[in-house]
N, C-alpha and C positions, 0 to 999 in steps of 0.2 A: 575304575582304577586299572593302570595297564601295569600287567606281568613285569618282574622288571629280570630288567637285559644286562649281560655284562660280557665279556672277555676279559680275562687272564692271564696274562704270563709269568708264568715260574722258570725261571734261571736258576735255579737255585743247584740244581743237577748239571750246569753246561761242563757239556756243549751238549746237554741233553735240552732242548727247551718242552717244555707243555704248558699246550693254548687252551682253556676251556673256554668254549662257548655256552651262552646260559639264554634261554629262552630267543626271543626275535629282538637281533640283536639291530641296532640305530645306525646309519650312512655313518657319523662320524664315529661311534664304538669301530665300524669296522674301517673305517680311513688308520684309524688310530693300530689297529694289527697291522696296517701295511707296511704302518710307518715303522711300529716295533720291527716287524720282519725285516724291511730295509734295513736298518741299524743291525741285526743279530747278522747279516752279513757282510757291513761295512765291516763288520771285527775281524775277517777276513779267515776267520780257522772253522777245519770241518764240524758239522753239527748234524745232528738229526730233532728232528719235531716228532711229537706226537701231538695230535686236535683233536681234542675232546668235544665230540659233539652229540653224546649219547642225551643229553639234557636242552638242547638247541632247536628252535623252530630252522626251516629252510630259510637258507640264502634267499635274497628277492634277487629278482633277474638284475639289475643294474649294482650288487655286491658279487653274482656273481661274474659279471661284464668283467666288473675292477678285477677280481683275481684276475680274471686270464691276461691280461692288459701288463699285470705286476709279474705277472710268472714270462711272460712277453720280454718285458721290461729288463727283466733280471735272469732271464735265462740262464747267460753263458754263468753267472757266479752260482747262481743254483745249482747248473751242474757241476763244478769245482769244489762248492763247500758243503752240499747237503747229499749226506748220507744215505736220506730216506725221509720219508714220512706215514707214519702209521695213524689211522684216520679209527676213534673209534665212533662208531654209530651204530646207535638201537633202533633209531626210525625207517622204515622202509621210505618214506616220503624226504627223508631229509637224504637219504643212500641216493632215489632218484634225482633229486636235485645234486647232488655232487655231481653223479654221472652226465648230468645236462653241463657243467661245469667244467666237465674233463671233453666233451664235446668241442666247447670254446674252444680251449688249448690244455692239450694232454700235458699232464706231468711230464716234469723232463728226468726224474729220478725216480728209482725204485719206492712202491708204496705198497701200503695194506691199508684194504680197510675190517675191519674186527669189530664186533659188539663190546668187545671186552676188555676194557685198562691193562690187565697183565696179558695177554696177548699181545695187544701192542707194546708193552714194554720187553716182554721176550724177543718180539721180532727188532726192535731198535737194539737192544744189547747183542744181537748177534749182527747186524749191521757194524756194529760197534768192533766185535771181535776181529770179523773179515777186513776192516781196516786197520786193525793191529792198533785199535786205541782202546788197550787191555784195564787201565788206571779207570778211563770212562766205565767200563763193560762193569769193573768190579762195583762202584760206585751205584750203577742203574742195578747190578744183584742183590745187593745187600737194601737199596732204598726197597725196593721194591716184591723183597724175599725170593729172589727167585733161586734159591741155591741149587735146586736140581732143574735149573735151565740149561741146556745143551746145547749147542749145536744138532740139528738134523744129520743123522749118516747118510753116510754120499749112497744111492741106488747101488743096488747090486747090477755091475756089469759083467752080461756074460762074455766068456773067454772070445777072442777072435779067431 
């Protein structure tokens, strides 16, 4: 019997989206995230993702062909509406295969990748702040408890 495979999207938070991946996912499961993606920026307003993939076997080479092909594809809108995307992963073998992934064609927007769900959701909620969509930011702290989430202070710079 084979492990079984899914992905997920939760809107439920937008323009927060989160995609979990679940075990070795199938050509058409991940045609099917392309297509969601596609649509999450036909809606035409900024967002950020987070990709659950701490529970995910590795992309096969021709899933990850298609991302770069879609991030290709949709560049100029990716850079207009996506905020960010924070990537969590527990697998060193699935982190490699991202990296083989970002090889193809590199993100065109700010990204994390993080072991850890609230990591990634601290780093999308201050993604959030920096572009003054403060309704969002409150929404991602409270689902998510992060009430003593901050912003990082700026470096200390010394005087000139």
């Amino acid at each position: 019997m084979l492990p079984s495979s899914s992905i997920s999207t939760d809107e439920s938070l937008w323009p927060l989206r989160i995609v979990r991946f679940e075990g070795a996912v199938t050509a058409k499961q991940f045609q099917s995230y392309l297509d969601e993606s596609s649509a999450s920026l036909r809606r035409g307003e900024k967002h950020a993702t987070i990709i659950d993939l701490s529970v995910s076997g590795p992309l096969l080479f021709e899933q990850r062909q298609a991302q770069a092909m879609w991030i290709r594809e949709n560049e100029q809108l990716i850079r207009e509406l996506t905020l960010g995307v924070a990537f969590v992963i527990t697998s060193p073998v699935v982190r490699l295969a991202m990296s083989a992934s970002f090889y193809w064609k590199a993100m065109p927007v700010p990204y994390l990748i993080t072991p850890h769900l609230q990591s990634a959701a601290e780093w999308v909620l201050h993604r959030f702040e920096e572009a003054g969509m403060f309704p969002a930011a409150e929404r991602i702290r409270h689902h998510f408890q992060l009430d003593d989430a901050r912003p990082p202070s700026p470096p200390d710079v010394p005087p000139s």
